[in-house]
PQR file with spaces between the fields and no chain letter, atoms N, CA, C, O and H, PARSE charges and radii, in Angstrom:
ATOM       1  N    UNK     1     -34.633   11.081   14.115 -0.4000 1.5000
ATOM       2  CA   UNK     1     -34.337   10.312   12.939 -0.0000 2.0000
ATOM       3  C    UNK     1     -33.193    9.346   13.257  0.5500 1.7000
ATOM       4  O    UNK     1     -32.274    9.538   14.054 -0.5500 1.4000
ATOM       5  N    UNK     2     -33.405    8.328   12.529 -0.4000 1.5000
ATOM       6  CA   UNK     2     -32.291    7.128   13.022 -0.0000 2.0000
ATOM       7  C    UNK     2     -31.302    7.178   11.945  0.5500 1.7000
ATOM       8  O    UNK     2     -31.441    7.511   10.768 -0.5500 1.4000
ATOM       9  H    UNK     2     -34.151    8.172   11.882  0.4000 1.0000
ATOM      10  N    UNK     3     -30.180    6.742   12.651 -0.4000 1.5000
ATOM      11  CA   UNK     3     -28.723    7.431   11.842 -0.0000 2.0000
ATOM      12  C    UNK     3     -28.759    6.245   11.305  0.5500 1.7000
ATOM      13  O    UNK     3     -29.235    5.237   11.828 -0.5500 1.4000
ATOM      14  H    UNK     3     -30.067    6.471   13.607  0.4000 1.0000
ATOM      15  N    UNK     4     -27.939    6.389    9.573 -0.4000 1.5000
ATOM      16  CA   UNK     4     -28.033    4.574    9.058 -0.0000 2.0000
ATOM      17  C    UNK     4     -26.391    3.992    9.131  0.5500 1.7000
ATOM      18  O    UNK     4     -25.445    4.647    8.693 -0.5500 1.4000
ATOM      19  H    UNK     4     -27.553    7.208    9.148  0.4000 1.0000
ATOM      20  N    UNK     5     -26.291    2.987    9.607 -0.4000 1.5000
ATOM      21  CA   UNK     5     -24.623    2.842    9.765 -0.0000 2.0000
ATOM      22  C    UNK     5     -24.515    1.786    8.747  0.5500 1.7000
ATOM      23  O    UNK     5     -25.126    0.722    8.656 -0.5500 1.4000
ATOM      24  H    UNK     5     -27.059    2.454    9.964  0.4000 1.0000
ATOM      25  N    UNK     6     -23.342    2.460    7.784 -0.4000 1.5000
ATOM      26  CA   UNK     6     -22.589    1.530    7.244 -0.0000 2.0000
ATOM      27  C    UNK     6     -21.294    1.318    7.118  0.5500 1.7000
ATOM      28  O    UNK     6     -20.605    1.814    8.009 -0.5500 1.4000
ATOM      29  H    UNK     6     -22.846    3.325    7.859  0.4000 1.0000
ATOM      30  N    UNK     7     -20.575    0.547    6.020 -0.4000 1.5000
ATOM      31  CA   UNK     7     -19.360    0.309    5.764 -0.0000 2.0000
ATOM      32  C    UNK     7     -18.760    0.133    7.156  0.5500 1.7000
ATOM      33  O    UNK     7     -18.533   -1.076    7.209 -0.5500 1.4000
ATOM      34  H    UNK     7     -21.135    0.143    5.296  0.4000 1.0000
ATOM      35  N    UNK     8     -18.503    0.504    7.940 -0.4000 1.5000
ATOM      36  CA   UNK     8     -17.443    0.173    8.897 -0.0000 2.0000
ATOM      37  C    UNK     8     -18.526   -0.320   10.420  0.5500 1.7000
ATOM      38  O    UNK     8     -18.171   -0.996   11.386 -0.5500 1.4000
ATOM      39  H    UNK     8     -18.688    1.485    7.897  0.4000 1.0000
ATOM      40  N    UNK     9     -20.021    0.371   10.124 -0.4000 1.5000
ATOM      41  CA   UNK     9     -20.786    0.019   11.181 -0.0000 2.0000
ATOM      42  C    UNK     9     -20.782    1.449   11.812  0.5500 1.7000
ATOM      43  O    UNK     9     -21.259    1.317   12.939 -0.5500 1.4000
ATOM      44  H    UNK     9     -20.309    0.920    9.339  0.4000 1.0000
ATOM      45  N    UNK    10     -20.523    2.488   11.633 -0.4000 1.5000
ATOM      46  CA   UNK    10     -20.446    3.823   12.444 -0.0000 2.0000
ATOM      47  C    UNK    10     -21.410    4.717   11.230  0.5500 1.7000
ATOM      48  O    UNK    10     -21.606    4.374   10.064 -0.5500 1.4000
ATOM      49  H    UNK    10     -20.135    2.595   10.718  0.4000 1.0000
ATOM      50  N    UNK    11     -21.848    5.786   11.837 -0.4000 1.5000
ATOM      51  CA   UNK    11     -21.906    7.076   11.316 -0.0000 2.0000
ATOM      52  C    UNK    11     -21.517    7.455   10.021  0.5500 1.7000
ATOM      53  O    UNK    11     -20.463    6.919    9.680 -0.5500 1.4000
ATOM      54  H    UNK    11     -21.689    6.065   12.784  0.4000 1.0000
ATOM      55  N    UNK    12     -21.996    8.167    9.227 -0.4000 1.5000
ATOM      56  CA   UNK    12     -20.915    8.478    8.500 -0.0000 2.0000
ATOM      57  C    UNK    12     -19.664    9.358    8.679  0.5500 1.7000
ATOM      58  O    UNK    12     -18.749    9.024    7.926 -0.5500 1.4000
ATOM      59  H    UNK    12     -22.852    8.603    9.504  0.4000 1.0000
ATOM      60  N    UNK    13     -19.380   10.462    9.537 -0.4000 1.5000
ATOM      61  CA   UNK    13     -18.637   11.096    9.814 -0.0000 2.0000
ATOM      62  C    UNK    13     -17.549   10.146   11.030  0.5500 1.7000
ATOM      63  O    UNK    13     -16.409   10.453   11.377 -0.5500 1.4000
ATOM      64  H    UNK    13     -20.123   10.734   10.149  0.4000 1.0000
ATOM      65  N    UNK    14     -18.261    9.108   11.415 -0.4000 1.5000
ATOM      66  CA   UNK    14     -16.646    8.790   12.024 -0.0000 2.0000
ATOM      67  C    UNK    14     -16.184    7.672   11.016  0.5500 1.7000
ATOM      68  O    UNK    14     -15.060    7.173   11.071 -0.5500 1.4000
ATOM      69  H    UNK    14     -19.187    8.858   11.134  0.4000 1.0000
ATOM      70  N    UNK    15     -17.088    7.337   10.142 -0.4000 1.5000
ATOM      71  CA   UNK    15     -16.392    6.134    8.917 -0.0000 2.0000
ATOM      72  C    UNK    15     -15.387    6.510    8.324  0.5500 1.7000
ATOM      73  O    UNK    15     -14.335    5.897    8.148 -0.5500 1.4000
ATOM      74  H    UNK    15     -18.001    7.742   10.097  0.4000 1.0000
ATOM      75  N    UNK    16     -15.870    8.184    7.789 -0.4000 1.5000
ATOM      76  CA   UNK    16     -14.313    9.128    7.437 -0.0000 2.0000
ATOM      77  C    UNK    16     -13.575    9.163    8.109  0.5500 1.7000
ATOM      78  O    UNK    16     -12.469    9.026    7.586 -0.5500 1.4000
ATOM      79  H    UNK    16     -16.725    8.682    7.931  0.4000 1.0000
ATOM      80  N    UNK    17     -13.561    9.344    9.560 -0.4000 1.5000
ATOM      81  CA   UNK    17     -12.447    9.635   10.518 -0.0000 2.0000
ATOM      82  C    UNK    17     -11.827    8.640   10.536  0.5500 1.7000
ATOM      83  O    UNK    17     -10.603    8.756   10.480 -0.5500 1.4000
ATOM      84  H    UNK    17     -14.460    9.455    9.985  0.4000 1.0000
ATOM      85  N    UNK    18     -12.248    7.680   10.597 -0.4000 1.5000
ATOM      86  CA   UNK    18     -11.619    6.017   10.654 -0.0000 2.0000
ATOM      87  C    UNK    18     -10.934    6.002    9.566  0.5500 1.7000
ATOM      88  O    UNK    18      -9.726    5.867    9.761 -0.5500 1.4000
ATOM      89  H    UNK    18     -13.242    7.585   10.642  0.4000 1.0000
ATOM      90  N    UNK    19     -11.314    6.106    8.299 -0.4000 1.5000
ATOM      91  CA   UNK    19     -11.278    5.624    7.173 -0.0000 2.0000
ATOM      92  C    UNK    19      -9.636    6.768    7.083  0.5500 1.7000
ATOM      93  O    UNK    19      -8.725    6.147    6.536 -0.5500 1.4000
ATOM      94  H    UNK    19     -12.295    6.215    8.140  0.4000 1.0000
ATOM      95  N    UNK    20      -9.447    7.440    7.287 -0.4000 1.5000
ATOM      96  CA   UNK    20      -8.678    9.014    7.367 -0.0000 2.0000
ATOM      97  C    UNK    20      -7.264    8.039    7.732  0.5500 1.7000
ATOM      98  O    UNK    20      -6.351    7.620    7.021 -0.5500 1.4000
ATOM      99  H    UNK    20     -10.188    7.944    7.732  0.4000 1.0000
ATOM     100  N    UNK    21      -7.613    7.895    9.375 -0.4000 1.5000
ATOM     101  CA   UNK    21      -6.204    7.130   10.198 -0.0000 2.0000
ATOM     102  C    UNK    21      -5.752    5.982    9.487  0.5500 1.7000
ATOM     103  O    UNK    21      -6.570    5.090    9.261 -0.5500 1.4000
ATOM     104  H    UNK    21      -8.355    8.236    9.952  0.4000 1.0000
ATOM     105  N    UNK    22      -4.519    5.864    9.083 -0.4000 1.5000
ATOM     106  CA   UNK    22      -4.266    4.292    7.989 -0.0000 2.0000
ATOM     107  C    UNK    22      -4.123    3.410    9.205  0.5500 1.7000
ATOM     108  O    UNK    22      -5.278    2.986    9.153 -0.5500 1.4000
ATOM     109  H    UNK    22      -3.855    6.588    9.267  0.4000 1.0000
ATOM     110  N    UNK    23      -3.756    2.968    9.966 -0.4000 1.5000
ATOM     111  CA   UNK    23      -4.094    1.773   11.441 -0.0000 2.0000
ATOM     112  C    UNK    23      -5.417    1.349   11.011  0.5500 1.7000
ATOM     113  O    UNK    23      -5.586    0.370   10.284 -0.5500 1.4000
ATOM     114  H    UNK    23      -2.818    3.313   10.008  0.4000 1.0000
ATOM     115  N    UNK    24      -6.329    2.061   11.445 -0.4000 1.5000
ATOM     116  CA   UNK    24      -7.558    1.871   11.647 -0.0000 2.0000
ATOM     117  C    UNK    24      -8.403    1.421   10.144  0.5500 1.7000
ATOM     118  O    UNK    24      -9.272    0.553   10.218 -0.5500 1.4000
ATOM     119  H    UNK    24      -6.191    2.857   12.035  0.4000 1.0000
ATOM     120  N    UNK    25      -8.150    1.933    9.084 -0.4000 1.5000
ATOM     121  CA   UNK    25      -8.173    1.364    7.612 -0.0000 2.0000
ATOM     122  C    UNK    25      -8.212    0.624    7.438  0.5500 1.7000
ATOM     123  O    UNK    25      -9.078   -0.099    6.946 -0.5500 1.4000
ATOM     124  H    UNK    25      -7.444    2.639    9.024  0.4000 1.0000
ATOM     125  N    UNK    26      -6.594    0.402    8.019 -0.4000 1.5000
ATOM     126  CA   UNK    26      -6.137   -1.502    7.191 -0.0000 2.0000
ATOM     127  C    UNK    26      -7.333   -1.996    8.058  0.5500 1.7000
ATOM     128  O    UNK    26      -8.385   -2.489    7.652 -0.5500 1.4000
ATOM     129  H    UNK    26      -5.891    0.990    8.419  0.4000 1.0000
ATOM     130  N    UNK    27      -6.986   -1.782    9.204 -0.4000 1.5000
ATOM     131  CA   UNK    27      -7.309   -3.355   10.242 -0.0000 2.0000
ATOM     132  C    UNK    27      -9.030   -3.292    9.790  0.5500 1.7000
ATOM     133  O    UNK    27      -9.550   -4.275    9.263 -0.5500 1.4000
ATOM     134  H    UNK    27      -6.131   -1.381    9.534  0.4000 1.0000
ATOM     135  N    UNK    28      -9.793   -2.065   10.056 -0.4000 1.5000
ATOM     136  CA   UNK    28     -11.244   -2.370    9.894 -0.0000 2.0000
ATOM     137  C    UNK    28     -11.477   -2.890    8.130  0.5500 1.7000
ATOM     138  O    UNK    28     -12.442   -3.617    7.893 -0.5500 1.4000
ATOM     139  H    UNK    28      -9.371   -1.266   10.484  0.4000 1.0000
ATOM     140  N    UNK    29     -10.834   -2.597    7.329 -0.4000 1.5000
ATOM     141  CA   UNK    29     -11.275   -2.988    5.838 -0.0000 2.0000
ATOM     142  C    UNK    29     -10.508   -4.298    5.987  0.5500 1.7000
ATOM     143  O    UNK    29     -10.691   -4.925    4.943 -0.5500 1.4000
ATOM     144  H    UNK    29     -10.051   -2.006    7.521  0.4000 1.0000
ATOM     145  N    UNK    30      -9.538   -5.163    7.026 -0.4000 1.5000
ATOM     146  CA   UNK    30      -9.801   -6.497    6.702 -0.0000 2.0000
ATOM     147  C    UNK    30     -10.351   -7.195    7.481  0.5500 1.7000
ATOM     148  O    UNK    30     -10.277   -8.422    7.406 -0.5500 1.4000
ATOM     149  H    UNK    30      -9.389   -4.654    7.874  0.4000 1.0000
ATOM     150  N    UNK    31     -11.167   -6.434    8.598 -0.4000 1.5000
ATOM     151  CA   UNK    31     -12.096   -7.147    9.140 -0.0000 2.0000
ATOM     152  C    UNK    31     -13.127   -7.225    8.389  0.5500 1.7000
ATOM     153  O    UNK    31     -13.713   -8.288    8.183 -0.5500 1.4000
ATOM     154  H    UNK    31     -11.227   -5.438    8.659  0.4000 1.0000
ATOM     155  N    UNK    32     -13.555   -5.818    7.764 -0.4000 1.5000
ATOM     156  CA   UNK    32     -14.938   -6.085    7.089 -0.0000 2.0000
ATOM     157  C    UNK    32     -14.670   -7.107    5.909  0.5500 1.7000
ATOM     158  O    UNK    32     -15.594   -7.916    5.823 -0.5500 1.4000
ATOM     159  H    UNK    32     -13.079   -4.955    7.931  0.4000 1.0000
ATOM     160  N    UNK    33     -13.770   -7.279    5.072 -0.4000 1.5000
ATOM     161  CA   UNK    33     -13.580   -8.167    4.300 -0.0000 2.0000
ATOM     162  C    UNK    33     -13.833   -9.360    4.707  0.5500 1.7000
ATOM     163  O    UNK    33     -14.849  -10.003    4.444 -0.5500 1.4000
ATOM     164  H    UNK    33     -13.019   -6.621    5.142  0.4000 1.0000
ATOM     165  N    UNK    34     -12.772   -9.760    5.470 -0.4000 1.5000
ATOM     166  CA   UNK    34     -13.061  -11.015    6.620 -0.0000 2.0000
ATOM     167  C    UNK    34     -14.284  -11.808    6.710  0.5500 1.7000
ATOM     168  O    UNK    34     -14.549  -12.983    6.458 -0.5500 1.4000
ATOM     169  H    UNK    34     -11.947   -9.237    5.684  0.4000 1.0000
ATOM     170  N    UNK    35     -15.268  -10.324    7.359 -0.4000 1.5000
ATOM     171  CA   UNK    35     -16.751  -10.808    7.601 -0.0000 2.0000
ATOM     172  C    UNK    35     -17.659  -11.202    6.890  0.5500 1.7000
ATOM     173  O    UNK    35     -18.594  -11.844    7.368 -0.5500 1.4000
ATOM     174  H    UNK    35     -15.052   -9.369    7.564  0.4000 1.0000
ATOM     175  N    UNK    36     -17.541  -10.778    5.081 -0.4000 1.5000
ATOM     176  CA   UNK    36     -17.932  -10.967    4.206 -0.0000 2.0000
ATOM     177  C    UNK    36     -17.403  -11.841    3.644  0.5500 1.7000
ATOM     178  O    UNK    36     -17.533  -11.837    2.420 -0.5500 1.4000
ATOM     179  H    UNK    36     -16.782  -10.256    4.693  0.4000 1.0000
ATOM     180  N    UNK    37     -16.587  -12.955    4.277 -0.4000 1.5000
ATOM     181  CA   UNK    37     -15.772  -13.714    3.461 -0.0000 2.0000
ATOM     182  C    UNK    37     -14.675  -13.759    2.173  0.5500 1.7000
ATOM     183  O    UNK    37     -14.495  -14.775    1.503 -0.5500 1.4000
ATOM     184  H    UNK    37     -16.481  -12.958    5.271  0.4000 1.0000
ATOM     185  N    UNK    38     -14.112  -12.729    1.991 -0.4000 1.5000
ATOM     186  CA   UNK    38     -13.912  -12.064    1.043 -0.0000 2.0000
ATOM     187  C    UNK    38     -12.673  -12.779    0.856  0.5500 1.7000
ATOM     188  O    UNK    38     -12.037  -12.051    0.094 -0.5500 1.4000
ATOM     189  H    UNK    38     -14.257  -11.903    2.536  0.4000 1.0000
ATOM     190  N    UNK    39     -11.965  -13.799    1.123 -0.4000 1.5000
ATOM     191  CA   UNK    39      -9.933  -13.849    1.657 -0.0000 2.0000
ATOM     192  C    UNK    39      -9.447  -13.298    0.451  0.5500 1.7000
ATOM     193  O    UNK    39      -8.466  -12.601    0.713 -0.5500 1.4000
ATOM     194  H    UNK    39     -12.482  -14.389    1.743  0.4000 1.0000
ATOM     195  N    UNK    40      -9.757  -13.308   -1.000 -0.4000 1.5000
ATOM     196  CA   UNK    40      -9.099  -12.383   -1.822 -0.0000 2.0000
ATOM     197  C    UNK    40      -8.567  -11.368   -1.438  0.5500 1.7000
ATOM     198  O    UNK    40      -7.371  -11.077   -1.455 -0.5500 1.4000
ATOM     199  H    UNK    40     -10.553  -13.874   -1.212  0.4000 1.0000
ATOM     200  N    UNK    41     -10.081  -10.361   -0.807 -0.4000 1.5000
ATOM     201  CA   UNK    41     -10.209   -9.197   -0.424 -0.0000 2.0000
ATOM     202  C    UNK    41      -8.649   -9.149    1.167  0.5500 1.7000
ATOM     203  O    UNK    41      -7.653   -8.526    1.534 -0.5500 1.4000
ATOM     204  H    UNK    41     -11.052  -10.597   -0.793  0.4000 1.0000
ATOM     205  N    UNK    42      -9.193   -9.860    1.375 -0.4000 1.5000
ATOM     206  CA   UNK    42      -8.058   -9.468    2.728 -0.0000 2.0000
ATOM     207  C    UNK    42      -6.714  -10.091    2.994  0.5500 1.7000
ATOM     208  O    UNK    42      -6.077  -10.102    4.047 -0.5500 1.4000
ATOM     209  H    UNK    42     -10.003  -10.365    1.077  0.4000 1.0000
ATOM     210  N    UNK    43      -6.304  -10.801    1.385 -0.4000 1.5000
ATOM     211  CA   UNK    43      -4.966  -11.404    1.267 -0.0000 2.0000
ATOM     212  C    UNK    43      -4.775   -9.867    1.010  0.5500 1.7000
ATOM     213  O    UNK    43      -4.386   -9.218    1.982 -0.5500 1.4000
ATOM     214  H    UNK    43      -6.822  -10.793    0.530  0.4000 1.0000
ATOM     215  N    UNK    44      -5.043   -9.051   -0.425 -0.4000 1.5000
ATOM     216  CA   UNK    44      -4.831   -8.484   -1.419 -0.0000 2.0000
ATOM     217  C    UNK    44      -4.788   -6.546    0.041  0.5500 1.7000
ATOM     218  O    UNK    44      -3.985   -5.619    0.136 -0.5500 1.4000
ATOM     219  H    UNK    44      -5.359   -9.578   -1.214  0.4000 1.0000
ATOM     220  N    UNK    45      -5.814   -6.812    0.628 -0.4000 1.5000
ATOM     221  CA   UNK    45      -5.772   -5.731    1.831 -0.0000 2.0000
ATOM     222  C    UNK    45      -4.491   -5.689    2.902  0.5500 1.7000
ATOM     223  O    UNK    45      -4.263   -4.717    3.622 -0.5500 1.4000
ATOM     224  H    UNK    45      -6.467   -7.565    0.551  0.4000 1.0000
ATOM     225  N    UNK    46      -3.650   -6.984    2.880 -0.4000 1.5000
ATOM     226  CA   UNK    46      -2.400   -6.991    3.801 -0.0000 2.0000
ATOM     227  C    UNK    46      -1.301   -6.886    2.819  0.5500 1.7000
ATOM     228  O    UNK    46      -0.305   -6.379    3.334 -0.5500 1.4000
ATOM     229  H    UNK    46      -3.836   -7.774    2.295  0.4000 1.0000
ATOM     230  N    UNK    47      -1.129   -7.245    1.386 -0.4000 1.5000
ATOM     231  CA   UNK    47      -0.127   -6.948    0.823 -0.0000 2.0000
ATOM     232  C    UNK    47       0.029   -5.605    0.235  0.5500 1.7000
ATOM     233  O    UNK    47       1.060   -4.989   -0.034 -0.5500 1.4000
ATOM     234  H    UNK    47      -1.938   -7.658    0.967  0.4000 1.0000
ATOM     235  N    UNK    48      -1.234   -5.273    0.087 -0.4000 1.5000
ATOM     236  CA   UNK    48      -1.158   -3.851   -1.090 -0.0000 2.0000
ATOM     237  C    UNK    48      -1.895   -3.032    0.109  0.5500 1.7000
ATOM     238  O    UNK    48      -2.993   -2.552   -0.174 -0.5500 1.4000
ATOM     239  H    UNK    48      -2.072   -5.773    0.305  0.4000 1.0000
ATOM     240  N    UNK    49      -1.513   -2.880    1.099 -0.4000 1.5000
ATOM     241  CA   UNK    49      -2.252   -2.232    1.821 -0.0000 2.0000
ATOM     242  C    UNK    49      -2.212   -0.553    1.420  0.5500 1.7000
ATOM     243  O    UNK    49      -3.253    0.095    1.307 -0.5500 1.4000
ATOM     244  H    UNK    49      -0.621   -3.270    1.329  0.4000 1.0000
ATOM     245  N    UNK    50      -0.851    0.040    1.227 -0.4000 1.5000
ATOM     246  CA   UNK    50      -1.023    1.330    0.681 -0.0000 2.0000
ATOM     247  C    UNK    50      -1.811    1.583   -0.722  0.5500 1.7000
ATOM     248  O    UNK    50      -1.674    2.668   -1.288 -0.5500 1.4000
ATOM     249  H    UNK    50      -0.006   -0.486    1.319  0.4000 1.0000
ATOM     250  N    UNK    51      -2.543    0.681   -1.210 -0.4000 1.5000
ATOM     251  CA   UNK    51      -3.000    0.907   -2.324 -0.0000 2.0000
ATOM     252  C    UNK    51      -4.590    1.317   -1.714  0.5500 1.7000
ATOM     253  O    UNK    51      -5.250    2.351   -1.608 -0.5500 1.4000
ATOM     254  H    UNK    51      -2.654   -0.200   -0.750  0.4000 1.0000
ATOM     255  N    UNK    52      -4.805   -0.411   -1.325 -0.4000 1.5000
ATOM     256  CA   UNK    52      -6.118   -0.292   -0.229 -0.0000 2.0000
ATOM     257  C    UNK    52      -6.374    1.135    0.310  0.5500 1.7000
ATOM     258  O    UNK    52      -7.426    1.676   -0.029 -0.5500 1.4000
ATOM     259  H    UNK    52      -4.269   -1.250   -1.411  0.4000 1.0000
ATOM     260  N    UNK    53      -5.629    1.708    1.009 -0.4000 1.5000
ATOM     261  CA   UNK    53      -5.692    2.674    1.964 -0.0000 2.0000
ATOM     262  C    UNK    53      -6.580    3.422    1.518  0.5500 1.7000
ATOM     263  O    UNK    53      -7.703    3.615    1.983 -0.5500 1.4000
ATOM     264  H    UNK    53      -4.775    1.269    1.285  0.4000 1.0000
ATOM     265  N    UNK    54      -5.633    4.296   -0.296 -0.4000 1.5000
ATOM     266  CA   UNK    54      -6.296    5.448   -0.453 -0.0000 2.0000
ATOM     267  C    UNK    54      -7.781    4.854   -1.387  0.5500 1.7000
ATOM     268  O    UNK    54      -8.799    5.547   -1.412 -0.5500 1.4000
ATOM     269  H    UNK    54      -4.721    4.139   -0.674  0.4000 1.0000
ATOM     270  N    UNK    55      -7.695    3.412   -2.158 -0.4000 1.5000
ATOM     271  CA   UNK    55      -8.840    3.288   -2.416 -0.0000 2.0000
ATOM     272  C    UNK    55     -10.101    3.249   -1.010  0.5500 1.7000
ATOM     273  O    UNK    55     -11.021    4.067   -1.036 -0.5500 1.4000
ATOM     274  H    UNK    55      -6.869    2.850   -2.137  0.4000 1.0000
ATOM     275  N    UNK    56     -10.035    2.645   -0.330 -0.4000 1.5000
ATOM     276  CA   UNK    56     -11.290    2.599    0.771 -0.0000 2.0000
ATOM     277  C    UNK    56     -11.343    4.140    1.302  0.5500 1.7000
ATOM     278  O    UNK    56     -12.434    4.524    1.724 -0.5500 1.4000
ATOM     279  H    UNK    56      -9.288    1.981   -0.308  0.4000 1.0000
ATOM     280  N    UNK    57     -10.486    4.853    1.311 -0.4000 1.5000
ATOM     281  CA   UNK    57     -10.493    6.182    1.932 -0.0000 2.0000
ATOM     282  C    UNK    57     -11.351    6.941    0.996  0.5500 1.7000
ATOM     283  O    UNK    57     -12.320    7.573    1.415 -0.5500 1.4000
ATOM     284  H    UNK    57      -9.600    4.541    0.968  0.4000 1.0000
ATOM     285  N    UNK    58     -10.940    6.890   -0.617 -0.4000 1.5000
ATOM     286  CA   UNK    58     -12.175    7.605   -1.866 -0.0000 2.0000
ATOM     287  C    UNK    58     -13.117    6.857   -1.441  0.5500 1.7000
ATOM     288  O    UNK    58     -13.742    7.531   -0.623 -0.5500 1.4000
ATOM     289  H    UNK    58     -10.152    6.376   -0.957  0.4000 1.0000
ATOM     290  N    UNK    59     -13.609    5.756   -1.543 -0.4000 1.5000
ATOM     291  CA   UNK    59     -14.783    5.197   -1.577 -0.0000 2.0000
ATOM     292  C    UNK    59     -15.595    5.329   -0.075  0.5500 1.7000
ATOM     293  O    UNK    59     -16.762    5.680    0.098 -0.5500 1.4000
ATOM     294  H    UNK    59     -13.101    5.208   -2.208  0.4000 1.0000
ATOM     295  N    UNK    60     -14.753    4.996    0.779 -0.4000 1.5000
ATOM     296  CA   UNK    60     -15.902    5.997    1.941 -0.0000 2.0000
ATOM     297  C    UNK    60     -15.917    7.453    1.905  0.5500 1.7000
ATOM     298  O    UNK    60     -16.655    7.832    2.814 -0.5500 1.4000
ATOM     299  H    UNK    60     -13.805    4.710    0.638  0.4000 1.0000
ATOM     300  N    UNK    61     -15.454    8.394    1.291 -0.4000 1.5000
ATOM     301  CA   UNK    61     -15.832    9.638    1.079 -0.0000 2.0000
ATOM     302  C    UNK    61     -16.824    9.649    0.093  0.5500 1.7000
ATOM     303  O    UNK    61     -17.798   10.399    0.167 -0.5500 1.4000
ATOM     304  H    UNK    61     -14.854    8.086    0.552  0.4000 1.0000
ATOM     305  N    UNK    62     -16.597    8.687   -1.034 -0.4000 1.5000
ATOM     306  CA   UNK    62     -17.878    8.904   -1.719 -0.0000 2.0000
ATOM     307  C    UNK    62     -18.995    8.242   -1.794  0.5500 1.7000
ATOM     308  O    UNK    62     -19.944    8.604   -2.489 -0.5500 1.4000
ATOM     309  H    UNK    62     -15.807    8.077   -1.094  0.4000 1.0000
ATOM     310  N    UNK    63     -18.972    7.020   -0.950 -0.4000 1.5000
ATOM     311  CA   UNK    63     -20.448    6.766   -0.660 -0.0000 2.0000
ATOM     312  C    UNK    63     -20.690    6.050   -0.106  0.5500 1.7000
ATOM     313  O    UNK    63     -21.611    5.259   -0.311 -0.5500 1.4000
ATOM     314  H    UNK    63     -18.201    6.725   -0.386  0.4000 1.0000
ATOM     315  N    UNK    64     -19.511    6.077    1.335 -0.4000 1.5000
ATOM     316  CA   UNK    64     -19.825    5.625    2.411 -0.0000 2.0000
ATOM     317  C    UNK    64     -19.658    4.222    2.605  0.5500 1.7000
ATOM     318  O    UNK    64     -20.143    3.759    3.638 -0.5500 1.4000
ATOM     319  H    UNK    64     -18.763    6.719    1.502  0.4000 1.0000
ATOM     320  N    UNK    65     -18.964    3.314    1.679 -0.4000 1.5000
ATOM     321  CA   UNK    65     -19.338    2.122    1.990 -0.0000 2.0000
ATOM     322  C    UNK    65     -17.827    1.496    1.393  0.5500 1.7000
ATOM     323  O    UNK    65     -16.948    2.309    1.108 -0.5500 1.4000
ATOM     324  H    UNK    65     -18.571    3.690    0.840  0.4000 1.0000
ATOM     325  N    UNK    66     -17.615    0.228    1.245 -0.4000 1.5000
ATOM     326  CA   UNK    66     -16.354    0.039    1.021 -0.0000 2.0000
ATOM     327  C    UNK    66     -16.671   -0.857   -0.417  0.5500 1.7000
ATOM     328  O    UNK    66     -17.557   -1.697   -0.571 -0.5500 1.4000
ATOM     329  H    UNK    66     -18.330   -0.432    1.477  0.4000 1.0000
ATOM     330  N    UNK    67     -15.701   -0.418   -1.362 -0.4000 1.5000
ATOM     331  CA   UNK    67     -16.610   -1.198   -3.043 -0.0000 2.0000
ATOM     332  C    UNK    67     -15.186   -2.233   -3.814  0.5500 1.7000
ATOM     333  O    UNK    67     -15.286   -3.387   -4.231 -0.5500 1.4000
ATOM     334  H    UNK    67     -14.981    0.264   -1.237  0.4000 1.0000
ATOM     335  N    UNK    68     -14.211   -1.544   -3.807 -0.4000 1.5000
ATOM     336  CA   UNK    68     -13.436   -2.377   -4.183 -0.0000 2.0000
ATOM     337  C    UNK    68     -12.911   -3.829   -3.561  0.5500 1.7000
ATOM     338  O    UNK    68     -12.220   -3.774   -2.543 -0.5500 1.4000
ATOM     339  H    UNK    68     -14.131   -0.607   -3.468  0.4000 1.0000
ATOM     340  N    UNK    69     -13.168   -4.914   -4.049 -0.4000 1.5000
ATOM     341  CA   UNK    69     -13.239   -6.124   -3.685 -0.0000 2.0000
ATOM     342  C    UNK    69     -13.754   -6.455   -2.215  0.5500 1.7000
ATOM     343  O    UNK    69     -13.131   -7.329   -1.613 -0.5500 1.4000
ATOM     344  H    UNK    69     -13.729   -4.959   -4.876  0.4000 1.0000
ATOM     345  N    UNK    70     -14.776   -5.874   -1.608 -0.4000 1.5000
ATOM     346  CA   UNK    70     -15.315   -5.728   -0.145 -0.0000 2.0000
ATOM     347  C    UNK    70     -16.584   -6.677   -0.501  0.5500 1.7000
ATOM     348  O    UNK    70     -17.007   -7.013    0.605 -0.5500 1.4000
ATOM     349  H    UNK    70     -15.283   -5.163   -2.097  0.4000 1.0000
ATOM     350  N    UNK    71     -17.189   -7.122   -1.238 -0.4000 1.5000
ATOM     351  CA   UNK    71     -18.526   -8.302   -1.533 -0.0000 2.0000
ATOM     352  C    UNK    71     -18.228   -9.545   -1.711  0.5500 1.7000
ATOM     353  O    UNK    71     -19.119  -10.370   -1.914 -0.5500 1.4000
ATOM     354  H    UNK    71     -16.845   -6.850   -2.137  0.4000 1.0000
């Protein structure tokens, strides 16, 4: 069976692991922002980053994908 990768492009179990380490948080949730064009998303991801953190950290635990201002 083929594994489906989202939000960060991994697995789901290393999206958590990622998502877990705050380094790896910031920088991948303002790349993915980034990639989606988002610059709201990734002004608002370098200033409020401890906010960011634990939101993208709930939201990849709960469904894997990144929801707050990430579209």
């Amino acid at each position: 069976m083929a594994s489906k990768k989202t939000s960060y492009g991994f697995d789901r179990i290393i999206n958590i692991i990622l998502a877990i380490i705050p380094i790896t948080n910031i920088i991948l949730g303002v790349v993915n922002r980034a990639k989606k064009a988002n610059w709201l998303g990734v002004i608002l991801n370098i200033v409020l980053f401890f906010i960011f953190y634990w939101v993208d950290l709930i939201t990849i635990i709960l469904y894997d994908d990144l929801r707050l201002l990430a579209d």
